[in-house]
C-alpha positions as CSV (number, residue, x, y, z in Angstrom):
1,X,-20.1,-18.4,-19.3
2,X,-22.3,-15.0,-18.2
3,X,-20.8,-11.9,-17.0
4,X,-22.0,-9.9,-14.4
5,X,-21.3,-6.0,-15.3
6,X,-22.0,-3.5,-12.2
7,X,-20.6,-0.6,-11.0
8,X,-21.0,-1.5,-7.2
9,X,-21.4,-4.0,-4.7
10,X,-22.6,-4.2,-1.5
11,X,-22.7,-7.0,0.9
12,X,-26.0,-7.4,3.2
13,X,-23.7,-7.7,6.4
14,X,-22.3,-5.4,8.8
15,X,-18.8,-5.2,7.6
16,X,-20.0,-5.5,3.7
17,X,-18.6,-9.0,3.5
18,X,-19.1,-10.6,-0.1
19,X,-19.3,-14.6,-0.4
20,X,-17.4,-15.1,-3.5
21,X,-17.4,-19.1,-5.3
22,X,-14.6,-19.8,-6.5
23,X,-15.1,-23.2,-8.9
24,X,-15.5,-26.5,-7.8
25,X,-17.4,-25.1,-4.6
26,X,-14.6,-23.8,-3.1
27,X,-16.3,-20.6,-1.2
28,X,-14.0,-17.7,0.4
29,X,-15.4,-15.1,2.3
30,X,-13.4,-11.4,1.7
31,X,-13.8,-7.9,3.5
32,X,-14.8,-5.5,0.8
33,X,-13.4,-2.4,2.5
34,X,-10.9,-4.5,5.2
35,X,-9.7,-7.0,2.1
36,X,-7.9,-5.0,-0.3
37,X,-4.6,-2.2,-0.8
38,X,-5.6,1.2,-0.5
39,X,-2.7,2.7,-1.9
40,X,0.5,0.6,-3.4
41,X,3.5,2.4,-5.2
42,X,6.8,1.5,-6.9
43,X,9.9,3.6,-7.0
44,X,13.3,4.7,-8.0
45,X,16.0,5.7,-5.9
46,X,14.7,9.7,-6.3
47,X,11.2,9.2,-4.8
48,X,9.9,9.1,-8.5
49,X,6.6,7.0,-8.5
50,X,7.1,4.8,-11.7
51,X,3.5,2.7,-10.6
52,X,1.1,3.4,-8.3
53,X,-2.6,3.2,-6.9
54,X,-3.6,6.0,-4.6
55,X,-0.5,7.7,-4.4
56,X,-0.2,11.2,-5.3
57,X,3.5,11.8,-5.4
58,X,7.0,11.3,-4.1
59,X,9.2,13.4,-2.1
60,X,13.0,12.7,-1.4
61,X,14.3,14.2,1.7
62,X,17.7,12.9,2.1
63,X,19.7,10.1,1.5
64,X,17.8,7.4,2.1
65,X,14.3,9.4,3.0
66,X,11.3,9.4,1.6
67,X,7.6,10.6,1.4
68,X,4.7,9.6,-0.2
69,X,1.4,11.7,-0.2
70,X,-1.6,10.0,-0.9
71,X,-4.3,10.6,-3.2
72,X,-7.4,10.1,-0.4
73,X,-6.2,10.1,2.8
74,X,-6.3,7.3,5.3
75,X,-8.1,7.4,8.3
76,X,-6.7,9.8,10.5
77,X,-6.0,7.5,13.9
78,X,-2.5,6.8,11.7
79,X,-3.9,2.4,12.3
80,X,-2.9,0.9,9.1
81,X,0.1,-1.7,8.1
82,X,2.7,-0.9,5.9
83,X,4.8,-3.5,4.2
84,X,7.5,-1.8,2.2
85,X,10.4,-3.9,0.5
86,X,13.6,-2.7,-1.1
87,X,14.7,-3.6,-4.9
88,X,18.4,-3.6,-5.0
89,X,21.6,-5.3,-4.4
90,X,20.4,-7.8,-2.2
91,X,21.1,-5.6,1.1
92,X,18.4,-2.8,1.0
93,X,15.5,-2.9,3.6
94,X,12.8,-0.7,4.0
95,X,10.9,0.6,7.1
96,X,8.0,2.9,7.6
97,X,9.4,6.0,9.6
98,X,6.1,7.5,10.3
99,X,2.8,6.9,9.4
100,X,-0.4,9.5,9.1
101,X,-3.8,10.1,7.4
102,X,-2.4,11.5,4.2
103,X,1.1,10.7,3.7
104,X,3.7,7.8,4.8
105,X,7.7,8.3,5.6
106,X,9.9,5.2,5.0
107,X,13.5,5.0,5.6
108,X,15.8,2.2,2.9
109,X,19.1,1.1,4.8
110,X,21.6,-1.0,3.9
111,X,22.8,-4.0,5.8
112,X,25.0,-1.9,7.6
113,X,22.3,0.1,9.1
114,X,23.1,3.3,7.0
115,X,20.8,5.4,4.8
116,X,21.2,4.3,1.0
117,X,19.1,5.4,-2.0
118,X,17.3,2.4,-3.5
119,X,14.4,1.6,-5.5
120,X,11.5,0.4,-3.4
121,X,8.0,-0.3,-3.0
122,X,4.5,-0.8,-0.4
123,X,1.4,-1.3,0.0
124,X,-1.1,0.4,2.5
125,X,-3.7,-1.7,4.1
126,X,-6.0,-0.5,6.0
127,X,-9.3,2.4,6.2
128,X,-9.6,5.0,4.1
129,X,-10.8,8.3,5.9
């Protein structure tokens, strides 16, 4: 088996596409910059970031309420998804409040519709500014 060891990669396309083999001949073609997370985070009911990639910290504003800051901000036209998930009790969902280049809001609710503090977790997809 070889090993390739670089610190960067660059496709000759466009939209730095890479061709990547994967055994057997199967052959998938991935984004670079389009393919992967920009920022992902885990955490507890308080906002505390217990694991993350790209994000800077956690702030709890109420019940509920919470922002993340990010480490390198996002593009700034806010046109990025944002899958969050809840963690607890089999009732908790999570949706993104408001979006922006260097922070994200998300709301966890219970199944009744009201504010609850609950771990939770995202990812960010999208460009970085």
């Amino acid at each position: 088996m070889s090993t390739l060891r670089t610190n960067a990669l660059e496709g000759v396309d466009a939209k730095n596409s890479i061709t990547i083999v994967a055994g057997a001949g199967n052959i998938t073609t991935t984004n670079v910059q389009e393919g992967i997370a920009k920022a992902f985070h885990h955490s507890s009911n308080a906002a505390v970031v217990t694991d993350s990639f790209n994000v800077a910290s956690g702030t709890d504003n109420a019940t509920g309420d919470y922002t993340y800051a990010y480490t390198n901000n996002m593009r700034a036209d806010d046109s990025y998804s944002s899958p969050h998930t809840g963690n607890e009790n089999n009732d908790t969902f999570v949706y993104t409040r408001t979006t922006g280049a260097s922070s994200i809001r998300v709301d966890t609710i219970n199944s009744g519709g009201s504010n609850v503090d609950r771990q939770h977790s995202g990812t960010i997809h999208g460009d970085l500014a």
